[in-house]
VOSE-231906 format. One record per residue (C-alpha): x, y, z. Coordinates in pm, 1 decimal. Example, Ala and Ser with C-alpha at 12.3 -4.5 7.8 and 13.67 -1.06 7.14 Angstrom:
BEGIN
xx, yy, zz
1230.0, -450.0, 780.0
1367.0, -106.0, 714.0
! end
This chain:
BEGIN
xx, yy, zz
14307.9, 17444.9, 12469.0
14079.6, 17718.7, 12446.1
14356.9, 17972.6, 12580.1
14603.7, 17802.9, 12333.4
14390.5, 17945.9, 12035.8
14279.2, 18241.6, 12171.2
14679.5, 18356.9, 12195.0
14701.3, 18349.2, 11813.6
14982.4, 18087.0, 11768.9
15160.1, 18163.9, 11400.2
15087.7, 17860.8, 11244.3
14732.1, 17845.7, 11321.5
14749.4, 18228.0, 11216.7
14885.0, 18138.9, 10900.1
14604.9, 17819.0, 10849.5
14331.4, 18116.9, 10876.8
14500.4, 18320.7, 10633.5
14498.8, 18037.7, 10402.4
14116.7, 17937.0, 10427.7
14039.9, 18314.8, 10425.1
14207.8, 18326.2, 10051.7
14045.6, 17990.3, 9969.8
13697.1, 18133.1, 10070.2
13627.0, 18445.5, 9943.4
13344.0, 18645.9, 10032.9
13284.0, 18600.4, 10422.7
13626.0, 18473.6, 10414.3
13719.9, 18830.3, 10313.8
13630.6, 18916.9, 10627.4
13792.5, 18633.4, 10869.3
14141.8, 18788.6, 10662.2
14020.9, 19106.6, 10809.6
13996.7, 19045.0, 11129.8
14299.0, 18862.4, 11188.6
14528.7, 19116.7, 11040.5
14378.6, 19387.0, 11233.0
14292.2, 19198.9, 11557.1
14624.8, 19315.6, 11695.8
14478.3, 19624.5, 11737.9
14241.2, 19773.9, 11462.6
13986.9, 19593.6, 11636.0
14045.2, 19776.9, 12044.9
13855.8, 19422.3, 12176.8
14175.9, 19186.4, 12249.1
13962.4, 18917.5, 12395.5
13637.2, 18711.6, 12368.8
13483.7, 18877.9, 12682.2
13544.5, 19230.2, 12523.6
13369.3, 19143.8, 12235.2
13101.6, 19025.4, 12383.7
13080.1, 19299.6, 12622.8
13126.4, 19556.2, 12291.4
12830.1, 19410.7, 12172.6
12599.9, 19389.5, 12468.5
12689.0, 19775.8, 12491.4
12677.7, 19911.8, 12137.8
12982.4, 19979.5, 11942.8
12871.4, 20352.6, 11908.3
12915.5, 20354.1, 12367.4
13194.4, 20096.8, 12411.1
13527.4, 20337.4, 12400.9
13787.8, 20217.5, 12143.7
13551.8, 19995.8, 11989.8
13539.2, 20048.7, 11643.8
13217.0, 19953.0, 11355.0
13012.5, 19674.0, 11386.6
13104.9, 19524.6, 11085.0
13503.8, 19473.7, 11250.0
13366.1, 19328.7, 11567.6
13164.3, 19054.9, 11400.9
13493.0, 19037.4, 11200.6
13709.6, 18994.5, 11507.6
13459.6, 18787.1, 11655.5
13436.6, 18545.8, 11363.1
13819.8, 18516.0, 11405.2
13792.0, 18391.8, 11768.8
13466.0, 18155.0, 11685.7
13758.4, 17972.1, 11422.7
14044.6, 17988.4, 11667.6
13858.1, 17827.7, 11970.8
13701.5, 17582.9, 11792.1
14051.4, 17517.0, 11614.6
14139.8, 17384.2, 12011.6
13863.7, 17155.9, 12109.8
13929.8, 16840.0, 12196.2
13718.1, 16604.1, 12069.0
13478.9, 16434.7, 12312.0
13463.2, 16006.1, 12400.0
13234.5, 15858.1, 12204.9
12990.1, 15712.5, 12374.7
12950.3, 15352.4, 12409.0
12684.8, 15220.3, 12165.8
12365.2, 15080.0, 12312.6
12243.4, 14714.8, 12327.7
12058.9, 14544.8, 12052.8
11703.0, 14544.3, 12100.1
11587.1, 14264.7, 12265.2
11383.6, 13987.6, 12068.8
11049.0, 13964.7, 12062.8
10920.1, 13660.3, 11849.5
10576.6, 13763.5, 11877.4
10438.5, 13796.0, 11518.9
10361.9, 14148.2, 11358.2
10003.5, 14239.5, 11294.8
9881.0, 14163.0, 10882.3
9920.2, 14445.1, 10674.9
9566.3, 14611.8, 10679.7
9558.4, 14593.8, 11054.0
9916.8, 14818.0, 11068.4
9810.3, 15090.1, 10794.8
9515.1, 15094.4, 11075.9
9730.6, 15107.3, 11361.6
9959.8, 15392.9, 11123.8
9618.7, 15632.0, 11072.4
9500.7, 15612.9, 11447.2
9779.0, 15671.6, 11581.6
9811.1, 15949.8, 11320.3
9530.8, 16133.6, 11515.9
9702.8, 16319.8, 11787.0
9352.9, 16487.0, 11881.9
9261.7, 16396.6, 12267.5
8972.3, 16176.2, 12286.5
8664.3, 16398.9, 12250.7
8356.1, 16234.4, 12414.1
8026.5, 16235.9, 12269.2
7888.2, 16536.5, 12448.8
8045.2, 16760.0, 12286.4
8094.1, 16611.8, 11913.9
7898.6, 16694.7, 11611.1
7850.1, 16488.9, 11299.0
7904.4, 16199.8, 11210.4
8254.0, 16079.2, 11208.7
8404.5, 15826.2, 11423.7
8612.5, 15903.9, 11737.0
8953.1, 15789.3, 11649.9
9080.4, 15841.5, 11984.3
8854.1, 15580.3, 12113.5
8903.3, 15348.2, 11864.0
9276.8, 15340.8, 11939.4
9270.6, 15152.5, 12276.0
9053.0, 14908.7, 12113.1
9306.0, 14789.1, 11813.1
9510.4, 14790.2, 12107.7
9314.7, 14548.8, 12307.5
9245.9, 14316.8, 12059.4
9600.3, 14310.9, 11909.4
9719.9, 14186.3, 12261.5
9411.6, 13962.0, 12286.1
9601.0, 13809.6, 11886.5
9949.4, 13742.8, 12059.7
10101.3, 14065.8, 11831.3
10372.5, 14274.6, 11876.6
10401.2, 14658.4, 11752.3
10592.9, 14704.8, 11408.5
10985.5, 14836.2, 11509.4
10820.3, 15187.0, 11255.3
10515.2, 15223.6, 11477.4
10715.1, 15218.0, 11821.0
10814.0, 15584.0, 11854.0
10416.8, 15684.2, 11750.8
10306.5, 15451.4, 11959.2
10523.9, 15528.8, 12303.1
10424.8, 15887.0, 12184.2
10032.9, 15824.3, 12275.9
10105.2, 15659.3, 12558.0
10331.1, 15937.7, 12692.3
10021.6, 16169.3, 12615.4
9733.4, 15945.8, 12762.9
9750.8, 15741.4, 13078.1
9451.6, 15527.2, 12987.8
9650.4, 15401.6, 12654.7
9961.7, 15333.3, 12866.7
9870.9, 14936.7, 12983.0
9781.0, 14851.4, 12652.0
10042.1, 15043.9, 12478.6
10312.0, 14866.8, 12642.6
10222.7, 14549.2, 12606.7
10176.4, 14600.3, 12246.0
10495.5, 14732.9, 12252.8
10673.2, 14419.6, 12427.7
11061.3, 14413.1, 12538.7
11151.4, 14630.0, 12233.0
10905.5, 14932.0, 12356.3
11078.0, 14893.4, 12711.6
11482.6, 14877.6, 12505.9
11351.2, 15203.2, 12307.7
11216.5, 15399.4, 12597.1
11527.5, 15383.4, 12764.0
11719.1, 15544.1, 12500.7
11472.5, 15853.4, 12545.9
11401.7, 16089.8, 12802.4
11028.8, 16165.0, 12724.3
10928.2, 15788.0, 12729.2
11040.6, 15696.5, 13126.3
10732.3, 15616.6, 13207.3
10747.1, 15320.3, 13053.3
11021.5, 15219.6, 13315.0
10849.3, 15305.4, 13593.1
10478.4, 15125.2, 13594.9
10472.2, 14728.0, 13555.8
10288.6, 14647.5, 13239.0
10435.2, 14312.0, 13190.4
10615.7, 14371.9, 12913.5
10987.1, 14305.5, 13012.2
11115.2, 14022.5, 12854.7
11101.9, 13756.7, 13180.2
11328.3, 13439.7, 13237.3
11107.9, 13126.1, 13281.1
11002.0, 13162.9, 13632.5
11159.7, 12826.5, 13683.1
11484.9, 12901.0, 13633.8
11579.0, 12997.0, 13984.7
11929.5, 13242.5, 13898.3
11780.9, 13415.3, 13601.4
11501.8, 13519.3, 13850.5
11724.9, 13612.2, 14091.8
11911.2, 13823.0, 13885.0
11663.8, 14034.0, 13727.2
11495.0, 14082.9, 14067.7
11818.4, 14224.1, 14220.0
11930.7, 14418.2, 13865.0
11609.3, 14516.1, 13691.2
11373.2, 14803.5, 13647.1
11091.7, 14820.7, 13840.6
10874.5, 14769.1, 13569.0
11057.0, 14450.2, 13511.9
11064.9, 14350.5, 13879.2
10649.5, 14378.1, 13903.4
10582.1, 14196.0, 13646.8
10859.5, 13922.9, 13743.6
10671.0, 13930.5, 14091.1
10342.7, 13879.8, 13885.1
10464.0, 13596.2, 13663.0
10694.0, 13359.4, 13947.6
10375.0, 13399.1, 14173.8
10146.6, 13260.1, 13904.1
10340.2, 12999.2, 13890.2
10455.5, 12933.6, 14221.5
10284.3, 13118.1, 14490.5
10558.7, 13012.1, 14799.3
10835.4, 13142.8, 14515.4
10672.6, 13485.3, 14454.4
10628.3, 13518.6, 14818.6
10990.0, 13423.5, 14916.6
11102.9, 13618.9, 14614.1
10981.8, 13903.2, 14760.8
11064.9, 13865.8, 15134.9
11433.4, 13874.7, 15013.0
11428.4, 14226.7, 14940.5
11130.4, 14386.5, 15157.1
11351.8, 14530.9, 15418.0
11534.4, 14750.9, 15127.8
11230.1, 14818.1, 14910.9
11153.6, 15169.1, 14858.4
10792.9, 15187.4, 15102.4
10583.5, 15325.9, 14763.5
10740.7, 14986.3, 14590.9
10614.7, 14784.2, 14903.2
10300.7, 14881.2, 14843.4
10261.2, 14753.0, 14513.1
10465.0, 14463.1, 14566.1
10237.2, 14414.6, 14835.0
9932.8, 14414.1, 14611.0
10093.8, 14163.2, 14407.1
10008.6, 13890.0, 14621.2
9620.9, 13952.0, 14591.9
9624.4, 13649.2, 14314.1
9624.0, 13348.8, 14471.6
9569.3, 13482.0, 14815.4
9617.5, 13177.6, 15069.8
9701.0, 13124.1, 15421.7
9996.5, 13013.7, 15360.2
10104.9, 13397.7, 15303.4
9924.7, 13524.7, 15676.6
10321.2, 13460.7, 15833.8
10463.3, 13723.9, 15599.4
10107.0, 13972.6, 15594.9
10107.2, 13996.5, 15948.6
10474.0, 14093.7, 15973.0
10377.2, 14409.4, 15749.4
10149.5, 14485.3, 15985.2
10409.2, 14645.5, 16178.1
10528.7, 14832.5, 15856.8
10651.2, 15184.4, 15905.6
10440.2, 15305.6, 15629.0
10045.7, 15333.3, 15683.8
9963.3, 15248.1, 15329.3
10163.0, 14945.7, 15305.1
10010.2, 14849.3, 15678.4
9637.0, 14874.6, 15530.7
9706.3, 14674.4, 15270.8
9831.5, 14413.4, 15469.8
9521.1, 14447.3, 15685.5
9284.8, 14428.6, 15393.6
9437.9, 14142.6, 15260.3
9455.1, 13951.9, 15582.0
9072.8, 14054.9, 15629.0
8978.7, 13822.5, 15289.1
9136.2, 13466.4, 15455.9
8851.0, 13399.8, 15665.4
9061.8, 13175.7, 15898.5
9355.1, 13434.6, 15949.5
9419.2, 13545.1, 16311.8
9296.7, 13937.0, 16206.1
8973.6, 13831.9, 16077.4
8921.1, 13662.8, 16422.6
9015.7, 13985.1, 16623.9
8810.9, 14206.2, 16331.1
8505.1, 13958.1, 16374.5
8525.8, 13960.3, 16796.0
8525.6, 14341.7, 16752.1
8198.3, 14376.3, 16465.6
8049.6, 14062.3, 16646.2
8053.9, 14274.8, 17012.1
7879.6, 14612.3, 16809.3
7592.4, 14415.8, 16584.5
7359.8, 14249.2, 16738.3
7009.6, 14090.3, 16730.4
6744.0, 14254.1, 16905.1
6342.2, 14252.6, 16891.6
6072.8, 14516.0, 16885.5
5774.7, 14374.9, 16992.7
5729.5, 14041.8, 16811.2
6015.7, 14196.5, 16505.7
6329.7, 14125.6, 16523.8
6563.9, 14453.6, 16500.2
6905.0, 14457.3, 16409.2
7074.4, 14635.0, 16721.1
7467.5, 14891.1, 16693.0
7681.3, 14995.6, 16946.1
7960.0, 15140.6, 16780.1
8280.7, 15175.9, 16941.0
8330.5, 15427.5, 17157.8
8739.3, 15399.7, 17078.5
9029.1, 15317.8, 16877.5
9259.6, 15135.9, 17123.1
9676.1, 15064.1, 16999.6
9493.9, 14701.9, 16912.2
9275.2, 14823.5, 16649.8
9481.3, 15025.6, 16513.2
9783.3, 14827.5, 16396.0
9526.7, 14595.0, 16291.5
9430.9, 14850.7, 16045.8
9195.5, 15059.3, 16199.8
9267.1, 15433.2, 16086.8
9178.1, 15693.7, 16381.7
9123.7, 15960.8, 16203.3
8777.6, 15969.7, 15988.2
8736.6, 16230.8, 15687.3
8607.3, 16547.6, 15706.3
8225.4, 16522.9, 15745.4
8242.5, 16150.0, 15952.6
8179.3, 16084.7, 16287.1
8443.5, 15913.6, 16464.1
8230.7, 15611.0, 16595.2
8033.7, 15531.0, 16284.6
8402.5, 15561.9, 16094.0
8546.9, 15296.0, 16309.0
8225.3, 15080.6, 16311.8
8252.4, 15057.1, 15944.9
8581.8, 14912.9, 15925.7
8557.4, 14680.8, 16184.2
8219.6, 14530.1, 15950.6
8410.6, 14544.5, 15630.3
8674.3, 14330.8, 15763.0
8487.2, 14088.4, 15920.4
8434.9, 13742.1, 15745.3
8059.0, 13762.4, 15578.0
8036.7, 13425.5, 15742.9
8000.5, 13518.8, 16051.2
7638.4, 13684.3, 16006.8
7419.2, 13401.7, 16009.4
7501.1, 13230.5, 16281.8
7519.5, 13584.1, 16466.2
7169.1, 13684.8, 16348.4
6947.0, 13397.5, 16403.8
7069.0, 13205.9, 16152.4
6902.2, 13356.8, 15862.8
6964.8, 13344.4, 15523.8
7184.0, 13647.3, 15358.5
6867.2, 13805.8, 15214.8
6675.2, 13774.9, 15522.4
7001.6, 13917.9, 15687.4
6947.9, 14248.4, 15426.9
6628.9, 14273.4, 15487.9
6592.0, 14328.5, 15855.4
6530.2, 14650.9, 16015.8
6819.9, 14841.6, 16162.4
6758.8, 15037.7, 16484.2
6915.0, 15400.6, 16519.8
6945.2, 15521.1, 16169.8
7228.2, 15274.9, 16128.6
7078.0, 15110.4, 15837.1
7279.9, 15310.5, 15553.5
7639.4, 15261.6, 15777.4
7550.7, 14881.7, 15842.7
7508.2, 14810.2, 15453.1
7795.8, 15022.3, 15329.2
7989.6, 14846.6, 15520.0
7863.8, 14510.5, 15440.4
7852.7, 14630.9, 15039.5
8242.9, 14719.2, 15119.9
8274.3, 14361.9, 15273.8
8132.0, 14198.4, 14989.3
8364.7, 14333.8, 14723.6
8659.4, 14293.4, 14904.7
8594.2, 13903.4, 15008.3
8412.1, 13877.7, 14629.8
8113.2, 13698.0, 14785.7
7836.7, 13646.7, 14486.4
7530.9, 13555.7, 14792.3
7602.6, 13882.2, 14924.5
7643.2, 14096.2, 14664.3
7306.3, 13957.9, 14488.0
7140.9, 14040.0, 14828.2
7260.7, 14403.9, 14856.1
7224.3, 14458.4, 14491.2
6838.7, 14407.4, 14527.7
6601.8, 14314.9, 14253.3
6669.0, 14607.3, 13981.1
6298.0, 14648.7, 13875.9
6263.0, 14776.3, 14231.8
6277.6, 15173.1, 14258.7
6608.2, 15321.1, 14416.4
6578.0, 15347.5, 14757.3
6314.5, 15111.4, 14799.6
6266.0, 14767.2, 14907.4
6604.7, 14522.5, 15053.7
6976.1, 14610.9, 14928.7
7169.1, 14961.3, 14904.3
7024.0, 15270.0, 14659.0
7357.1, 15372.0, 14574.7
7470.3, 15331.2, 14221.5
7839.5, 15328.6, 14305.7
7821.0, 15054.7, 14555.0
7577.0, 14882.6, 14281.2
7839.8, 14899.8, 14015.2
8065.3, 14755.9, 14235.4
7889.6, 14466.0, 14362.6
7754.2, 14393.9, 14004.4
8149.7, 14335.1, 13926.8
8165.2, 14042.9, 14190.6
7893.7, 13864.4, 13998.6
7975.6, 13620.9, 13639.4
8006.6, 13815.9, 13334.4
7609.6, 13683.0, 13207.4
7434.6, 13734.4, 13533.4
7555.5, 14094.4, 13529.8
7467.8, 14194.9, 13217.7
7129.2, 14039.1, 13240.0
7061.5, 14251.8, 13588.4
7184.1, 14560.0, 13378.7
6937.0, 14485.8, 13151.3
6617.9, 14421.2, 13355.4
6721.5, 14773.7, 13580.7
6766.2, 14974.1, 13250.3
6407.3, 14796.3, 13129.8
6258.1, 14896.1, 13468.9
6393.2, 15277.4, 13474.1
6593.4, 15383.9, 13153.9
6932.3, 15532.7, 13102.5
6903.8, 15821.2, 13337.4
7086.7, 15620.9, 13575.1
7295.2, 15386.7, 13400.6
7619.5, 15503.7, 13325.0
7822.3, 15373.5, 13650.8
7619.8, 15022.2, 13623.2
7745.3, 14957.8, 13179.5
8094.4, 15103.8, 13294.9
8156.3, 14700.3, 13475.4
7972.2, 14565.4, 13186.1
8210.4, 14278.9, 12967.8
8289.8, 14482.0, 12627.8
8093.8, 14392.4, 12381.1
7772.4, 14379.7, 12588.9
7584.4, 14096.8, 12595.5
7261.7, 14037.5, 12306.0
7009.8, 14148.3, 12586.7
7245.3, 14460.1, 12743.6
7298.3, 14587.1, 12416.2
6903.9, 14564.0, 12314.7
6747.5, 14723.8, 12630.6
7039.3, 15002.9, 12596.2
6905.7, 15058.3, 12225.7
6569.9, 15027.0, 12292.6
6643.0, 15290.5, 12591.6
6822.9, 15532.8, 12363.2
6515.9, 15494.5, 12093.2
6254.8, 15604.7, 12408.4
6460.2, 15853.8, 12448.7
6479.5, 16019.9, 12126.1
6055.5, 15957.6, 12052.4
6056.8, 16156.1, 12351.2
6177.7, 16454.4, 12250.5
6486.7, 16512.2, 12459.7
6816.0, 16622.0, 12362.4
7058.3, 16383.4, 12303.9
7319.8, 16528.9, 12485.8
7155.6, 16390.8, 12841.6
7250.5, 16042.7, 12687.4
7556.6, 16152.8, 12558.6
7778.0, 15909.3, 12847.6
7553.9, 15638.2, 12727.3
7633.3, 15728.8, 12342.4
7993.9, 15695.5, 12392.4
7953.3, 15369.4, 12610.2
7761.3, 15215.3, 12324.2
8030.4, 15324.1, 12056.0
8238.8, 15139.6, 12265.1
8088.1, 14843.4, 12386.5
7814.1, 14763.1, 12162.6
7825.2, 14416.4, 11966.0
7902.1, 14560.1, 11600.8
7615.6, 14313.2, 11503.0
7378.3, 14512.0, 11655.9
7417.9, 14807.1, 11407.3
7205.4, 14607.9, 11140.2
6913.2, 14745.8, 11403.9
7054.6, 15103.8, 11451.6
6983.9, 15167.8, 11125.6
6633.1, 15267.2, 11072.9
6761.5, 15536.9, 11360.0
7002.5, 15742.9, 11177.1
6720.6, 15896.2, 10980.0
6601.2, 16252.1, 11093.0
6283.9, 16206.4, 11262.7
6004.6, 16446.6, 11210.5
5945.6, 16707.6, 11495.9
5695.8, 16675.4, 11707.1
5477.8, 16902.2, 11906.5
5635.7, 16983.5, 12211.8
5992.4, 16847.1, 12141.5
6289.1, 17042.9, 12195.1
6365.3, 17194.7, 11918.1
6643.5, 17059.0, 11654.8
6653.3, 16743.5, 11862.6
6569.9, 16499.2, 11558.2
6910.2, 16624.8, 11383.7
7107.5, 16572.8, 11689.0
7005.9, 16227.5, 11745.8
6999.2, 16133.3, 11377.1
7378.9, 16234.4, 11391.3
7477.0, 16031.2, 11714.3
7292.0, 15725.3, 11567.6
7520.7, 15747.2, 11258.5
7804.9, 15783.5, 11419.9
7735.5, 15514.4, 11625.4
7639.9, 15285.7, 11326.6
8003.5, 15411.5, 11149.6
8207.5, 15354.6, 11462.4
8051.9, 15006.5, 11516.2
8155.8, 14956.2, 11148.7
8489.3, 15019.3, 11207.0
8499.3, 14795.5, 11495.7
8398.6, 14540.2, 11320.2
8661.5, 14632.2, 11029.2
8968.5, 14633.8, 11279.7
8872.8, 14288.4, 11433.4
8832.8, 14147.5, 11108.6
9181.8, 14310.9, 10986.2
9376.7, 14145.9, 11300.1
9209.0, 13828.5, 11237.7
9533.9, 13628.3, 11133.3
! end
């Protein structure tokens, strides 16, 4: 079609004639350059214009003055587009989805509409001034509790909303399942949203997991966001199902959607899934064969915990010293074909030793149970408490710390844990704060906040920050009061409040908003003592107030999503 006008048919000739009368002005000259595109113009095609005009009139031969070439080019621009053919309309896309989830009350979406407004990244206390809230941090909040209400995002707020969520990771969970089976209909109409299709946020719109074909039928034809949280919701409500659900597809699963399929079936964990686990054992992809290892390792009774146990039981041992007893290691001196495809990785990371590598694994996969009947039969604590020969010590209790987390076994994790007035380092359990934190989250919500609390009573804030990160939000009456109480040393003391700052932002946070009745005597600048560092009282006076406003708001937002 494009040749067709290009050739300068009469009667489409004539049409440009009449428009250039009708016009006027730039239509003056479109009249132009059709009556002298015969030859006044010495560029008989498209490509010579262009090429005229890449050149320069004044070095393109025959060419004549700028003015005629945009004249003779204005002529072609009418004729080609004179022979398009219109394009197919596309097909128009599905209504949205229903969502029957009710919409949040009219203060708490002019909320939602101003902090979502703020398109500033989240900017931690350490390096804010004044006074003013973080609305970045606030955001994920409204977002937790609005999903804690049963609410769904306003149809206006979805495009701001996927927006954030495209921008921040840590908003993305929340995000989506504010913004239910509509927010997964919308982001499939746009390009920049797809990562809402890909992660499983559990917010497709699922069939009852009862109905047997509707469950089929997604799980063959859905995304993958729809297909982990149909995993998620058919195994909570009938483990065998989810199981089965999945073994009818594993063989064509992509191996990065094994994996996480895989992981699925940590909730409700029994025996009755060992068959299938020990089949992916001979997986072609490592990841997905480690998984299946560690999740075999937490059933005490399955077949790999026996082999794992044989193999720790054969390198720990009970030995004496004179009239104490000694805990004895032998670590392997190989990884045999055995060991590994029962998840044993050869290899160790830079820095390891190859022995002490494999030694650990073997311990963290063993049943816990096993120990007391090995050692003596001691108690757990008695068990932590012995000496360990060799320098093994620090190996022996990572791996039992690892052990511990993985088969969420309270006895052992108080036992490593250790009493927290003792000093780091000191005394029965491990020193390190990241195995603390994460045997403190094995523990009930009250029992670790109150061990929080005693080890920030016994040694401050200096070391804190990993140990309120597995804290329930908001802290706990006594958590919240030694972390105050902390912060208030801490400022009397002179130092900057910039050291705390981690702990600031954890407390704007988590901190019960009824506690800022007692920050308030704090946001006053304190005088300057001898010896302090200087401007310190300013600093501090501005963290407490913004701590006191943020806790405000909290408060405010809760109260605004309270139906």
């Amino acid at each position: 079609m494009e040749g067709a006008g290009d050739g300068g048919s009469p009667s489409r000739g004539g049409d440009a004639g009449a428009r250039t009368k009708a016009t006027g002005g730039a239509g003056s000259r479109l009249g132009a350059g059709v009556k002298g595109e015969g030859g006044g113009s010495g560029c008989r095609s498209w490509e010579e214009l262009v090429t005229g005009a890449l050149l320069g009139t004044d070095r393109r031969p025959g060419t004549r003055s700028p003015g005629e070439v945009l004249d003779a080019a204005a002529t072609h621009t009418l004729r080609r587009r004179a022979g398009l053919v219109p394009a197919v309309a596309a097909g128009r896309p599905p209504a949205a989805p229903p969502d029957e989830r009710p919409e949040p009350p009219d203060a708490a979406r002019r909320r939602l509409a101003l902090l979502l407004a703020d398109r500033s990244a989240p900017a931690h206390a350490g390096g804010r001034r004044g006074s003013a809230p973080d609305l970045g941090e606030l955001l994920p909040q409204w977002l937790a509790i609005a999903n804690e209400r049963g609410l769904r995002a306003p149809a206006a707020l979805l495009p701001p909303l996927l927006d954030a969520a495209r921008a921040r990771t840590d908003l993305r969970p929340l995000a989506l399942a504010f913004a239910g089976p509509r927010g997964l209909w919308l982001a499939g109409l746009n390009p920049e949203w797809r990562f809402a299709l890909r992660g499983g946020a559990g917010n497709a719109l699922l069939p009852d997991p009862g109905d047997a074909e509707s469950v089929q039928l997604l799980w063959d034809e859905g995304l993958f966001a729809e297909r982990v949280a149909l995993l998620a919701t058919v195994r909570a409500h009938d483990a065998d199902a989810g199981r089965a659900l999945l073994a009818s597809s594993w063989a064509s699963e992509r191996a990065e959607d094994r994996l996480l399929f895989l992981d699925s079936l940590r909730d409700g964990l029994s025996s009755a899934d060992e068959p299938f686990l020990d089949q992916a054992l001979a997986d072609r992809s490592r990841n997905v064969r480690a998984t299946a290892a560690e999740l075999l390792s937490t059933l005490p009774d399955s077949a790999l915990a026996g082999r794992m146990a044989d193999r720790a039981a054969s390198c720990v041992s009970l030995d004496r010293t004179g009239d104490e007893a000694v805990i004895s290691v032998e670590a392997p001196h190989e990884c045999d074909a055995a060991m590994q495809r029962d998840g044993v990785v050869p290899r160790p990371p830079a820095g390891r030793g190859e022995r002490s590598w494999w030694l650990g694994q073997l311990v963290e996969s063993t049943p816990l149970g096993i120990w007391p009947r090995r050692l003596g039969g001691r108690t757990v604590t008695d068990i932590v408490a012995l000496p360990v020969a060799d320098d093994w010590g620090d190996e022996l209790h990572a791996a039992w710390c690892r052990a511990a987390v993985r088969q969420r076994d309270a006895e052992w994790s108080r036992a490593l844990l250790g009493a927290p007035s003792a000093p780091p380092g000191e005394g029965a359990g491990t020193a390190s704060l990241a195995e603390r934190a994460k045997l403190l989250s094995v523990l009930a919500e009250p029992e670790r906040a109150d061990w929080v609390a005693r080890f920030i009573s016994a040694h401050g804030l200096s070391e804190a920050f990993q140990l309120l990160g597995v804290c329930v939000v908001p802290w706990a009456e006594a958590l919240g009061r030694a972390v105050v109480d902390a912060l208030e040393i801490a400022r009397d003391a002179g130092s900057y409040p910039w050291s705390f700052s981690g702990v600031m932002g954890l407390a704007e946070r988590c901190l019960d908003p009824a506690e800022s009745g007692r920050l308030e005597a704090l946001t006053a600048t304190p005088p300057e003592e001898e010896g302090a560092s200087p401007g310190a009282g300013g600093y501090w006076a501005e963290a407490f107030q913004r701590l006191v406003a943020t806790l405000g708001l909290r408060a405010a937002m809760r109260s605004e999503l309270t139906p």
